[in-house]
N, C-alpha and C positions, 0 to 999 in steps of 0.2 A: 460395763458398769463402772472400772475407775475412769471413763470420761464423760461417764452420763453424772458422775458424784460431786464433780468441780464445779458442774456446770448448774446443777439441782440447788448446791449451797450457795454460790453468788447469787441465784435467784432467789434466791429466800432470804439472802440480806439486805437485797435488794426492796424485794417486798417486807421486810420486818423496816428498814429505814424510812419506807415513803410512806409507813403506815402510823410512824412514829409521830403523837403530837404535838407540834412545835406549842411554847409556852407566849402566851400574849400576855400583853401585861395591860392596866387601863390606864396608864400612864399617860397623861398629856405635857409635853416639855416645849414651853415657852418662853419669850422674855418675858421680863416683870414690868407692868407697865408705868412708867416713871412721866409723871404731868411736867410739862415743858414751865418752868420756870420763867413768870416774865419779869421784864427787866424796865428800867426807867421808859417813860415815851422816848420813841424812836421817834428819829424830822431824817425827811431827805436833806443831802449838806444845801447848803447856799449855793447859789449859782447864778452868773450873768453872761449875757450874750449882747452881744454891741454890733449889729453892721451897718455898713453906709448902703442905701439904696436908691436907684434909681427911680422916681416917680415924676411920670410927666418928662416936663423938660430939667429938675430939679434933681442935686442928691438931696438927701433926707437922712439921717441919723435915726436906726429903730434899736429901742434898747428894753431887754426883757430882765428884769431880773428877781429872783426867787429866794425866798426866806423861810424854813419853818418860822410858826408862829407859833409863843407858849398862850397867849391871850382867848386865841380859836378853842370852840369846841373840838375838843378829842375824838377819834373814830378809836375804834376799837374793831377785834376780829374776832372768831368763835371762840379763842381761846382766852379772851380777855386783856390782850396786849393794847395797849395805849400807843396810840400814831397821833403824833403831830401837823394839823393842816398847815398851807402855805400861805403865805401872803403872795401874790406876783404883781410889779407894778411892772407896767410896760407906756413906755415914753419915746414920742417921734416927736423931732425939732428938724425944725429948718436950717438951714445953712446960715441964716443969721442970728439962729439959736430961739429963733420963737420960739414957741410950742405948737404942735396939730393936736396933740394929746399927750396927756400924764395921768394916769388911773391906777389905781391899785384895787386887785380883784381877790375876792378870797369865794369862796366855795358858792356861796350866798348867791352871786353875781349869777350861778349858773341851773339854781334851783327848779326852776319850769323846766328845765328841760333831763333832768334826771327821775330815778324813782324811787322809793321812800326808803332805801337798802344805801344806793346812793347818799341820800342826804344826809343820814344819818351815819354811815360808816366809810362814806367815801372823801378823799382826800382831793382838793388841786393841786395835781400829779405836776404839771407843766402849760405851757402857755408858750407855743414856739412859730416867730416870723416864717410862712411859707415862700410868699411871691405877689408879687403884684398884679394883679387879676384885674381887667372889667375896670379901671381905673382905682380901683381900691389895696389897702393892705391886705391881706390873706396871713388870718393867724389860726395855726390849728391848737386844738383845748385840748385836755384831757381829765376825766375827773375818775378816779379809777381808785378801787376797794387796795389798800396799801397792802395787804400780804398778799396778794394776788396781783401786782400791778401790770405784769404781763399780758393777762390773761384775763382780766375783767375790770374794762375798762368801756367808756363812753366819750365818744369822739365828738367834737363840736367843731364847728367852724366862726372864725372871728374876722367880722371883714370892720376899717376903720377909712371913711372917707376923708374928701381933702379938708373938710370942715371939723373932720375929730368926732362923724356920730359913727357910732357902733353897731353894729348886726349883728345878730347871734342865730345858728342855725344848727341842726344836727346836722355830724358831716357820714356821708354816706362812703366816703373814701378809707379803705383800712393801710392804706400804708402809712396810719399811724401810730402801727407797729414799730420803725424804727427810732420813733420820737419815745415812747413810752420805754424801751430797750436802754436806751443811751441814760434817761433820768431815774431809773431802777437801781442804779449802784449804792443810795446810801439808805436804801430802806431795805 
């Protein structure tokens, strides 16, 4: 009996503990949710890109260069932030400094071929010299939602012949991903 008594009593505090009920409480502990504050319109910075290319038996001078614009309609994003579109003019001269082409493009330029999320909330992201293709320039577009530019965006293809006419096409190639990457740092 004194080893059947130690053994009787831990079982029964044991059974008196597991039977004990734990206290809940309806307490929900969150953060507070604090509305992101926005701030003046944001522009991507300025930017220019300058190289000599090979075309035909010629070099050629292609020169891209990028502006917020305050003049442009504003995009904006779910939470009411104001973004700055671009202006981008892009100019090829000859070597004796003619001109094949001087244009300046802003969002407008690329309307048919986006959809109405785009036109109205979308930014030209970029405008970047790829290669010289099929006897043409090769420039890839980007027109792409500014809080998102990663990640939802719409790719174009821009070809510019030896006479300076222009072609515009949706481009079905995504590695222009590393172009929208590189012009993402000031938005």
């Amino acid at each position: 009996m004194k080893r059947l008594f130690p053994l009787v009593l831990a079982l029964g505090i044991m059974m008196l503990s597991a039977c004990k009920e734990k206290k809940q409480t309806d307490d929900i502990i969150t953060t507070k949710y604090v509305p992101k504050q926005l701030q003046a319109p944001i522009g991507m910075p300025a930017d220019k890109q300058v190289q000599t290319v090979e075309w035909g038996d010629a070099a050629y001078q292609v020169s891209v260069s990028r502006v917020a614009a305050d003049s442009l309609p504003m995009a904006k994003d779910e939470a009411g932030q104001k973004y700055k579109d671009n202006r981008i003019t892009v100019s090829v001269t000859r070597q004796d400094g003619s001109s094949v082409l001087k244009r300046t493009f802003t969002k407008s330029a690329f309307t048919q071929y986006v959809d109405e999320v785009f036109r109205k909330n979308g930014i030209l992201a970029s405008i970047r010299f790829d290669e010289v293709d099929n006897g043409k320039l090769e420039f890839s577009v980007v027109i792409a939602l500014p809080d998102a530019i990663d990640d939802v965006f719409i790719p174009l293809e821009m070809t510019v012949d030896r006479n300076g006419i222009i072609n515009i096409r949706e481009d079905d190639d995504m590695d222009m991903l590393d172009y929208v990457e590189d012009e993402d740092e000031g938005v």
